[in-house]
VEXZA-113021 format. One line per 2 residues: number of its first residue (from 1); their letters; for each residue z, x, y of N, C-alpha, C. Coordinates in nm, 2 decimals. Layout:
NUM> A> Z,X,Y,Z,X,Y,Z,X,Y ~ ...;
This chain:
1> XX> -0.96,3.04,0.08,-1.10,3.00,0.12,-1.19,3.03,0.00 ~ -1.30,2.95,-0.05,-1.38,2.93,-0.16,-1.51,3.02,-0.11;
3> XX> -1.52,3.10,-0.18,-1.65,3.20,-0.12,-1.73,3.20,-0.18 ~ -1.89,3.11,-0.19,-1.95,3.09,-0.31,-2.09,3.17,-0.27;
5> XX> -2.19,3.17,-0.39,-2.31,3.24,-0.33,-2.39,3.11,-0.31 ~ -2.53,3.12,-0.26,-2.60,2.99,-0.25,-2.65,2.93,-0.37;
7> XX> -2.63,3.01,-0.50,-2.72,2.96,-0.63,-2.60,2.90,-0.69 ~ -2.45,2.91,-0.60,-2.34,2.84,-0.68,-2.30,2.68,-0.59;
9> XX> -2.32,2.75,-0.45,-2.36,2.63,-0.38,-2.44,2.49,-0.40 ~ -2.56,2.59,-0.42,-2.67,2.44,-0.50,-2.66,2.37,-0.61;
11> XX> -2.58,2.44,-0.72,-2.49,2.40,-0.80,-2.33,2.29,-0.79 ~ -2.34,2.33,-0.70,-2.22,2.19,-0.72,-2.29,2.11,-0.65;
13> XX> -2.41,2.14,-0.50,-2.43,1.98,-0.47,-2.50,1.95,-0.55 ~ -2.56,1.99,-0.66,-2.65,1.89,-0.73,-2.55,1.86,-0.85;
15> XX> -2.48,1.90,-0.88,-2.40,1.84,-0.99,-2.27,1.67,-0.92 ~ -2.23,1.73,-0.79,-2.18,1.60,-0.73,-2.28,1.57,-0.63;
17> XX> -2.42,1.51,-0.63,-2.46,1.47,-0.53,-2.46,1.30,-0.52 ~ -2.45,1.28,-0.65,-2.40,1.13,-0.62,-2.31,1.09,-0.56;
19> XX> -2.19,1.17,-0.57,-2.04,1.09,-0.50,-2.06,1.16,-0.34 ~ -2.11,1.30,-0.35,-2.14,1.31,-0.18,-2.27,1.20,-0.13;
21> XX> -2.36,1.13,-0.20,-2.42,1.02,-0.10,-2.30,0.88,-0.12 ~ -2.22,0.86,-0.24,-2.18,0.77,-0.20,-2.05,0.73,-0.08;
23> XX> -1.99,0.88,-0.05,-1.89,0.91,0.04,-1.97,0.85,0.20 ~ -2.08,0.92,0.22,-2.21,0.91,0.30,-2.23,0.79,0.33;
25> XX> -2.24,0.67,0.22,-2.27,0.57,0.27,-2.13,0.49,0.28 ~ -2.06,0.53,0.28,-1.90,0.41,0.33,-1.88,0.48,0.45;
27> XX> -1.90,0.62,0.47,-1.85,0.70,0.65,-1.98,0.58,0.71 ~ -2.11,0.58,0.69,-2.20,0.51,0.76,-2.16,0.36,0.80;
29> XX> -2.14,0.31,0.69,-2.07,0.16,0.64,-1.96,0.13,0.76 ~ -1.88,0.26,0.76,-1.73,0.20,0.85,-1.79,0.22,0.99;
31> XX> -1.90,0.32,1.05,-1.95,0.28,1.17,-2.02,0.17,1.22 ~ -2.05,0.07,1.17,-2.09,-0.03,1.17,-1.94,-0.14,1.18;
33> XX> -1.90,-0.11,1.15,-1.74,-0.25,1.12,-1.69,-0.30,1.30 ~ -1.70,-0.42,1.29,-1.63,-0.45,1.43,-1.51,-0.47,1.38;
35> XX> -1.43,-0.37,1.51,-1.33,-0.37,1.49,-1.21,-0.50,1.56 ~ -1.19,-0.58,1.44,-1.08,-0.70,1.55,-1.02,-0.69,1.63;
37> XX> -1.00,-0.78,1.78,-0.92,-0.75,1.91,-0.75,-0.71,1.85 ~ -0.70,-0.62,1.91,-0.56,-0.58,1.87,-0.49,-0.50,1.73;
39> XX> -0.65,-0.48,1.67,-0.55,-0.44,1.54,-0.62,-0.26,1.56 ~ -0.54,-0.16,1.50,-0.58,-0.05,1.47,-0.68,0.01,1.40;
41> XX> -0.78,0.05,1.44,-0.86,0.14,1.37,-0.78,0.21,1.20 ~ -0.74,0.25,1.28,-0.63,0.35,1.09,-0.59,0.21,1.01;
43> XX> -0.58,0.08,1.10,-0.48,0.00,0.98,-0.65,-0.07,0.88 ~ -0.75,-0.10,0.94,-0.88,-0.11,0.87,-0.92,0.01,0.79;
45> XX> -0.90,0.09,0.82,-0.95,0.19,0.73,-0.85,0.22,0.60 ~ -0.69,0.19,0.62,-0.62,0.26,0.51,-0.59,0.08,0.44;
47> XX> -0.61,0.00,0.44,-0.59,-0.13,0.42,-0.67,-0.17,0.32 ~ -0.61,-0.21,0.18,-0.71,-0.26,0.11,-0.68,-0.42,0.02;
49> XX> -0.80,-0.43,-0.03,-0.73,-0.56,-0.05,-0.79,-0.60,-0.21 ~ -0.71,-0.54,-0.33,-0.75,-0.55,-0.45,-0.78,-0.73,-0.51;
51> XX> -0.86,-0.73,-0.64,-0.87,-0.87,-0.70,-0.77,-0.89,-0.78 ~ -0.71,-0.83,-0.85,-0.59,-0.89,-0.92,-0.47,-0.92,-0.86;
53> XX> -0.45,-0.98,-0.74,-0.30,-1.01,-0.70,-0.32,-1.14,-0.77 ~ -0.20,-1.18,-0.75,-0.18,-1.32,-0.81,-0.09,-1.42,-0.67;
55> XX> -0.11,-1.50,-0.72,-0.08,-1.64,-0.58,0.00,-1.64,-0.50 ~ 0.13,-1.54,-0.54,0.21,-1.54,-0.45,0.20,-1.36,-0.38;
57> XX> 0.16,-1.30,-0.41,0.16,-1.17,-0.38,0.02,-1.22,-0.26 ~ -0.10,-1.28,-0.29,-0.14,-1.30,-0.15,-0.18,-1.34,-0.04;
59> XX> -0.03,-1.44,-0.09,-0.01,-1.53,0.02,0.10,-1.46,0.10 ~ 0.15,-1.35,0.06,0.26,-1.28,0.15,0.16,-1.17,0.21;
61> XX> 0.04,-1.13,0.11,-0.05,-0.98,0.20,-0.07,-1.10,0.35 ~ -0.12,-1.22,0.28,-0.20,-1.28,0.46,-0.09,-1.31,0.52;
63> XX> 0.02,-1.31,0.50,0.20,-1.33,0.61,0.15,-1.21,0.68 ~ 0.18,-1.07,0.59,0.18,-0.97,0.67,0.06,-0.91,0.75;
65> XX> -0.02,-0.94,0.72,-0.16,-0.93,0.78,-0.16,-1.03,0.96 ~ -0.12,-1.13,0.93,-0.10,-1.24,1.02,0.04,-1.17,1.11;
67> XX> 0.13,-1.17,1.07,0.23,-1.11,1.19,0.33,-0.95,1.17 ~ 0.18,-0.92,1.13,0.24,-0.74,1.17,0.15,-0.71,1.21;
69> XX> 0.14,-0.50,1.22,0.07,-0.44,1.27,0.08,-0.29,1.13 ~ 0.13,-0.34,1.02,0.15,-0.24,0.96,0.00,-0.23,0.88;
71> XX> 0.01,-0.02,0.86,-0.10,-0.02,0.71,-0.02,-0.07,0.60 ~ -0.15,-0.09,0.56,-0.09,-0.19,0.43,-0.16,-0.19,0.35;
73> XX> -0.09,-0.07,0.21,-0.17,-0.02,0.09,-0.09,-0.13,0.03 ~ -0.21,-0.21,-0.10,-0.17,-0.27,-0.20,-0.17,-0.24,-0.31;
75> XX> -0.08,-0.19,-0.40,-0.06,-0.20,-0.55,-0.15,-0.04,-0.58 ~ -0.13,0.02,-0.45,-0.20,0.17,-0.48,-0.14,0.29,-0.46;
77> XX> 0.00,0.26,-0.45,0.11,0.36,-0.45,0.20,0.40,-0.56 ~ 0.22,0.48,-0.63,0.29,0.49,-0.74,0.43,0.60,-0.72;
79> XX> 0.51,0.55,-0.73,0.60,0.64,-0.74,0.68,0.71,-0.84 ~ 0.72,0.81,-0.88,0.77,0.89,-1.00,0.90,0.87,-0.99;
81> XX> 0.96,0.79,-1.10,1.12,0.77,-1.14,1.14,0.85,-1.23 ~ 1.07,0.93,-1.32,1.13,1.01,-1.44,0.95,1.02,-1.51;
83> XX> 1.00,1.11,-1.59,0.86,1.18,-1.70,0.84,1.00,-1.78 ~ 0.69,1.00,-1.73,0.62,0.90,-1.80,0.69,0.75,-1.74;
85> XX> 0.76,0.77,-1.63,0.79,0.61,-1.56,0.75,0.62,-1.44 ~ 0.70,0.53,-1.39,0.68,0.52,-1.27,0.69,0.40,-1.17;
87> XX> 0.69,0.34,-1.06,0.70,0.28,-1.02,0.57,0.20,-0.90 ~ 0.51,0.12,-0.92,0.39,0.09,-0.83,0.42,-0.06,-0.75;
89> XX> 0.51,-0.03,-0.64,0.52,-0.16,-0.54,0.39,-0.23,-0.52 ~ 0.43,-0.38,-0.49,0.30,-0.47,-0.47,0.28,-0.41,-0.32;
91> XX> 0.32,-0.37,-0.25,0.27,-0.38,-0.06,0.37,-0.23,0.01 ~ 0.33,-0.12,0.01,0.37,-0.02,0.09,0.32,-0.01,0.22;
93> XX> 0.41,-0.04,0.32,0.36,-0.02,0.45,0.37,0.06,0.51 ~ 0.27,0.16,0.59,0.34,0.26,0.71,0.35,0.14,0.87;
95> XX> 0.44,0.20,0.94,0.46,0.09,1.02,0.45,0.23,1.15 ~ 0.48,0.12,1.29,0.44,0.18,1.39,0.58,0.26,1.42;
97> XX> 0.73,0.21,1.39,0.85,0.29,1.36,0.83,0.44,1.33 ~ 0.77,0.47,1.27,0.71,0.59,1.12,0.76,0.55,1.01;
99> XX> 0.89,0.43,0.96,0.93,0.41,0.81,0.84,0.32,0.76 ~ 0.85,0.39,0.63,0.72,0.34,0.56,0.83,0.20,0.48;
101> XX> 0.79,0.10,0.46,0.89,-0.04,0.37,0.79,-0.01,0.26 ~ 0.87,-0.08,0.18,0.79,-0.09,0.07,0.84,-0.25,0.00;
103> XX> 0.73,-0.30,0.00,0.75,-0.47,-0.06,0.74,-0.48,-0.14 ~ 0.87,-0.58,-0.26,0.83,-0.66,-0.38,0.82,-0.76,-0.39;
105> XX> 0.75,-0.83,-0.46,0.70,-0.99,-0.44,0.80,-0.99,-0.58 ~ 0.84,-1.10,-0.56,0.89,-1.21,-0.73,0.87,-1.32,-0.74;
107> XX> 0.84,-1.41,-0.84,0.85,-1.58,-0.84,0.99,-1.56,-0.91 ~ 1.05,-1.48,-0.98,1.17,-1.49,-1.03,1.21,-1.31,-1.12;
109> XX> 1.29,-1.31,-1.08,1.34,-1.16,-1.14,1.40,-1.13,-1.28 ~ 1.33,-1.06,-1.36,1.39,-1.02,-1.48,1.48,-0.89,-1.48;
111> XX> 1.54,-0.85,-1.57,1.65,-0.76,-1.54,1.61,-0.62,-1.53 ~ 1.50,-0.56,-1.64,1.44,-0.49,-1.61,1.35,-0.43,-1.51;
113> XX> 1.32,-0.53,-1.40,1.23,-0.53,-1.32,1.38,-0.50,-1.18 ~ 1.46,-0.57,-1.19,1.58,-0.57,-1.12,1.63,-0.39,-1.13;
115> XX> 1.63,-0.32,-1.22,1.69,-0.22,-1.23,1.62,-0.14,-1.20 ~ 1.45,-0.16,-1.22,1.36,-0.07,-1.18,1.37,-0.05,-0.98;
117> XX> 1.35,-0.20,-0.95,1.36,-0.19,-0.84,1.47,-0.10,-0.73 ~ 1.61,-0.14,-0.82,1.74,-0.06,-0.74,1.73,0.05,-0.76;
119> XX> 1.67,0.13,-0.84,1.70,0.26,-0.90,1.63,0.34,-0.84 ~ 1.48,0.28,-0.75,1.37,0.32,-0.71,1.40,0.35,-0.55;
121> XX> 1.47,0.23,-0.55,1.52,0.24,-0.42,1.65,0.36,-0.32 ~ 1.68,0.33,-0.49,1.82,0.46,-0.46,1.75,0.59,-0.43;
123> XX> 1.65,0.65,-0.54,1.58,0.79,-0.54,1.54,0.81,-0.41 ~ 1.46,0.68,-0.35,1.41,0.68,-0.25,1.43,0.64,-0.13;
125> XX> 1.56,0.70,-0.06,1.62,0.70,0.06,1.56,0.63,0.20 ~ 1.48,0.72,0.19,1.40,0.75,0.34,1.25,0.65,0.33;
127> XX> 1.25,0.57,0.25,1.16,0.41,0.22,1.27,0.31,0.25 ~ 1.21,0.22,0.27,1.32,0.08,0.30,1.23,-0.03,0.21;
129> XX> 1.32,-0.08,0.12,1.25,-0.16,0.01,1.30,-0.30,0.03 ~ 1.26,-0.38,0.03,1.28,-0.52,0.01,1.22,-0.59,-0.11;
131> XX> 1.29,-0.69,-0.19,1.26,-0.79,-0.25,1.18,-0.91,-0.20 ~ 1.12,-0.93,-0.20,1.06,-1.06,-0.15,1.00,-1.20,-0.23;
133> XX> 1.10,-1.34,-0.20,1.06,-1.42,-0.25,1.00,-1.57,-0.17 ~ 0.96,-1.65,-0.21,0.95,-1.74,-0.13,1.06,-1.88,-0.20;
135> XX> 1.13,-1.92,-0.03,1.22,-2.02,-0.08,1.13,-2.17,-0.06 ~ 1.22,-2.26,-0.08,1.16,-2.42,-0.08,1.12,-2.46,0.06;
137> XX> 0.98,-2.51,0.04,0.93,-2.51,0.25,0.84,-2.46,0.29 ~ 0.86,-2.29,0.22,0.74,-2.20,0.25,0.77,-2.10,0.31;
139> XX> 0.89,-2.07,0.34,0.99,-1.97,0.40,0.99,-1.87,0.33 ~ 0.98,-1.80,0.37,0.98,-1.64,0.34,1.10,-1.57,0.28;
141> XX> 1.16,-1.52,0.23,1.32,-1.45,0.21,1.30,-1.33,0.17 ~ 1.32,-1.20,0.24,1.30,-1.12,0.28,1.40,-1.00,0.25;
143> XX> 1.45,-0.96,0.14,1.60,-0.90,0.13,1.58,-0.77,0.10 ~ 1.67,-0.70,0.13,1.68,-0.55,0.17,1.76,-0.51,0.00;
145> XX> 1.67,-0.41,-0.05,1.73,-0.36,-0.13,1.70,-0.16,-0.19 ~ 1.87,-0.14,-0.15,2.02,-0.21,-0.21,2.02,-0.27,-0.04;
147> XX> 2.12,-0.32,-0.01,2.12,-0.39,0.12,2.13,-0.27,0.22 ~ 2.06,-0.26,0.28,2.09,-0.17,0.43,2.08,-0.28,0.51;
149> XX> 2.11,-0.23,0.64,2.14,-0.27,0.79,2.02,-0.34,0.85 ~ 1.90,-0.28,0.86,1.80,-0.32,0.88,1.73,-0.46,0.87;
151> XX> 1.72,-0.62,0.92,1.67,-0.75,0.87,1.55,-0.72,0.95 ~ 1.46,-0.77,0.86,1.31,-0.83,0.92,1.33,-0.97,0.91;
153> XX> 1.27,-1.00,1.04,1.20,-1.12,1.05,1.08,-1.13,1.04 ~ 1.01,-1.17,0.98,0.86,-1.13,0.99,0.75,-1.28,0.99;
């Protein structure tokens, strides 16, 4: 526990008093949010939805958005494969199960990207990773990787 006096106190709020009003004003912000019929409070709040995806990455966030119930962090999860590598899935979900998936979008897979993926998935056991592409039609294809037992239909 941080034991400060008041002349060290008034000292940090005035040195962070910006980010403590701007914290202020998004707690204010989210009391105001109607919250949509059926969906979770926690999935609005941990759910975000960045500008750089690209055409196919979100046209699968609005798939999953449309027929799930998962949180659904985008492109803001990083994971540690080794000093100075890392791994950052397009769509980490916590789901209502407790396993968290983790989504990869592709229009087509390079090799490097192929090895990152399996290798990420090996470390990480207790995630369930899928590949995700879209086939001819608009169909979804959904693959488990390395393959476990587990199929989504989604």
């Amino acid at each position: 526990m941080v034991r400060w006096s008041e002349d060290e106190l008034r000292a940090f709020k005035k040195k962070y008093k910006q980010d403590m009003d701007a914290s202020a004003e998004k707690m204010k912000a989210m009391e105001n949010v109607k919250k949509p019929e059926g969906v979770p409070l926690v999935r609005l709040l941990a759910q975000d939805r960045p500008d750089d995806m690209n055409k196919l990455e979100r046209a699968f966030y609005e798939h999953l958005i449309r027929t799930t119930n998962y949180v659904i962090l985008c492109q803001s999860v990083k994971l540690r494969m080794a000093d100075k590598t890392w791994y950052s899935p397009d769509f980490f979900c916590l789901c209502e199960d407790g396993i968290a998936r983790v989504f990869e979008t592709k229009g087509f897979m390079r090799d490097d990207a192929a090895v990152k993926l399996k290798t990420t998935a090996e470390m990480y056991p207790y995630f369930r990773f899928y590949l995700v592409t879209k086939k001819k039609g608009g169909v979804w294809d959904i693959r488990p990787v390395p393959p476990h037992k587990e199929i989504l239909e989604l």
